[in-house]
C-alpha positions in Angstrom: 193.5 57.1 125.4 195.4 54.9 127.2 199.6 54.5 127.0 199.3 51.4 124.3 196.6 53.0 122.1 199.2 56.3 122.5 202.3 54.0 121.8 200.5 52.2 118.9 199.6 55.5 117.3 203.0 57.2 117.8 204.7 53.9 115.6 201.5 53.8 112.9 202.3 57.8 112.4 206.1 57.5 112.6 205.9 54.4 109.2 203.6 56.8 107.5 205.5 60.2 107.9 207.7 60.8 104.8 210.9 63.0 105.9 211.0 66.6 104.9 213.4 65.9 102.4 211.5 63.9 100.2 208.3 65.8 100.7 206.6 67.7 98.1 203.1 67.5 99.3 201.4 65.5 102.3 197.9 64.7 104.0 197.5 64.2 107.7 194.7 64.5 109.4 192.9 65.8 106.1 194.8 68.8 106.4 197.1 69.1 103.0 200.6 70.6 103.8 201.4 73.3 100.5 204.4 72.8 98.0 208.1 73.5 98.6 208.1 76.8 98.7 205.9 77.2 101.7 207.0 77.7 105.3 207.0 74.8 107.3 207.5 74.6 111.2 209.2 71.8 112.8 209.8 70.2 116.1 213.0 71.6 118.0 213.3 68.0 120.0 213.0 65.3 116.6 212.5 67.6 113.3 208.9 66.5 112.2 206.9 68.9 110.5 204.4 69.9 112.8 202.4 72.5 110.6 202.3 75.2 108.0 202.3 78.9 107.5 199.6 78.5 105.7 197.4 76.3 108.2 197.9 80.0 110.9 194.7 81.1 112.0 193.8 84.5 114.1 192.2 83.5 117.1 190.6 86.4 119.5 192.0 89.1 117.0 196.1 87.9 116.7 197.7 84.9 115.8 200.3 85.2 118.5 199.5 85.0 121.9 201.3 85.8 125.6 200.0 83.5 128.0 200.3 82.4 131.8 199.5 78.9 133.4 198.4 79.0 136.7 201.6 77.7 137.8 202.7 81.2 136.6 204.5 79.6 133.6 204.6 82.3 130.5 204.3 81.2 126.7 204.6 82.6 123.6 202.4 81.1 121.5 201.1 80.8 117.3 197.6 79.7 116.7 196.7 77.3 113.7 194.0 76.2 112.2 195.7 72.8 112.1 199.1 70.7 113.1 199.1 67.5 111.5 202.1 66.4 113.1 200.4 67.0 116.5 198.0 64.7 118.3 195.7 65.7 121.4 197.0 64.1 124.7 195.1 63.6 127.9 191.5 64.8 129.4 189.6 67.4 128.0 189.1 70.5 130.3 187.3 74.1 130.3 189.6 74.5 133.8 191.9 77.5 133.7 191.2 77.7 129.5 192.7 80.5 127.8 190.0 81.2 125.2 186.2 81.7 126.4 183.9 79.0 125.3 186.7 76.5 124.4 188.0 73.5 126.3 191.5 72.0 125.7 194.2 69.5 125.9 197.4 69.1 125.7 199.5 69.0 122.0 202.1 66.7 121.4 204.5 66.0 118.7 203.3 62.7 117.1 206.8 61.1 116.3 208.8 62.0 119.5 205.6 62.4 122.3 207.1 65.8 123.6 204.9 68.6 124.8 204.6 71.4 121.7 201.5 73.4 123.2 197.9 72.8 123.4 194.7 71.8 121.4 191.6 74.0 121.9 187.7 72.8 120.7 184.4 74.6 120.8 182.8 76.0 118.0 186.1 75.4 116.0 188.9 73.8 116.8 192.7 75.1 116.7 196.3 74.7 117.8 198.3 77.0 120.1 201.8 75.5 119.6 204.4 77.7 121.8 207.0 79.1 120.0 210.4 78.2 121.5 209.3 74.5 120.6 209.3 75.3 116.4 211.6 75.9 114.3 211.4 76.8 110.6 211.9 73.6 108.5 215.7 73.8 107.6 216.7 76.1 110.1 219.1 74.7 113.1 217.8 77.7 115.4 214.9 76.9 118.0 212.4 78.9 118.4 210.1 81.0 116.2 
C-alpha cells in the first residue's frame, strides 16, 4: 500500500468512525463491537476504539504475551482475535516472527497512523496490540 492509498483510507475511516460517546454498537471490518457495558480499549495517542474485551483470543496458551524484538526492545502485549480500529501497515514477513507458522506486519491505529502492535496471519489471523499503547475506554490512564 502506498502513502496515498494509506492517506485516503485513514480519512475514509476517520468520516465513518462514530465517537465513543455516541456509540452503542458498531461494525468494522465485519467484526461487531458489543453494547455499552462491554470493555472497550482505546488508543493512548487519539482515543479511537481500537478493540474489545470481547474480540481477546489465547494465542500459544495466554492471551498476554512478553516479547523482545531483535533490537532488544521488550513488549507487553494482548492478543485479539480482531481490532477494528487497526489496519495492517507495510510488508508482510515470517523474519524474526514471534509465533511459529505465522507471518506479520505492523498494526496501526486507523484514525491517528501511530504504531499500536502488530498483525499476525497463517492459519488464523490475530492482533498483538502492546499494552502501554491502550487504555480502557473512559479511563485517562495509559496503559493496560
Amino acid at each position: 500500500m502506498n502513502q496515498q492509498n494509506l492517506s485516503d483510507t485513514l480519512v475514509l475511516f476517520n468520516r465513518l468512525f462514530v465517537p465513543v460517546s455516541k456509540r452503542k454498537t458498531e461494525e468494522r471490518s465485519g467484526v461487531t463491537f458489543g453494547n455499552d457495558s462491554d470493555r472497550k480499549y482505546c488508543c493512548i495517542y487519539c482515543n479511537t476504539v481500537i478493540t474489545d474485551e470481547l474480540l481477546s483470543v489465547e494465542i500459544a496458551g495466554s492471551h498476554r504475551h512478553f516479547k523482545t524484538n531483535p533490537k532488544g526492545n521488550q513488549f507487553s502485549i494482548r492478543c485479539f482475535h480482531a481490532a477494528p480500529g487497526c489496519l495492517g501497515s507495510g510488508l508482510v514477513t515470517a523474519e524474526f516472527t514471534w509465533f511459529t507458522g505465522y507471518r506479520w506486519q505492523i498494526a496501526i491505529c486507523a484514525s491517528c497512523g501511530e504504531q499500536l502492535g502488530w498483525r499476525f496471519e497463517g492459519d488464523s489471523s490475530f492482533y498483538c496490540l502492546i499494552a502501554d499503547c491502550l487504555r480502557e475506554c473512559g479511563d485517562e490512564k495509559g496503559g493496560l
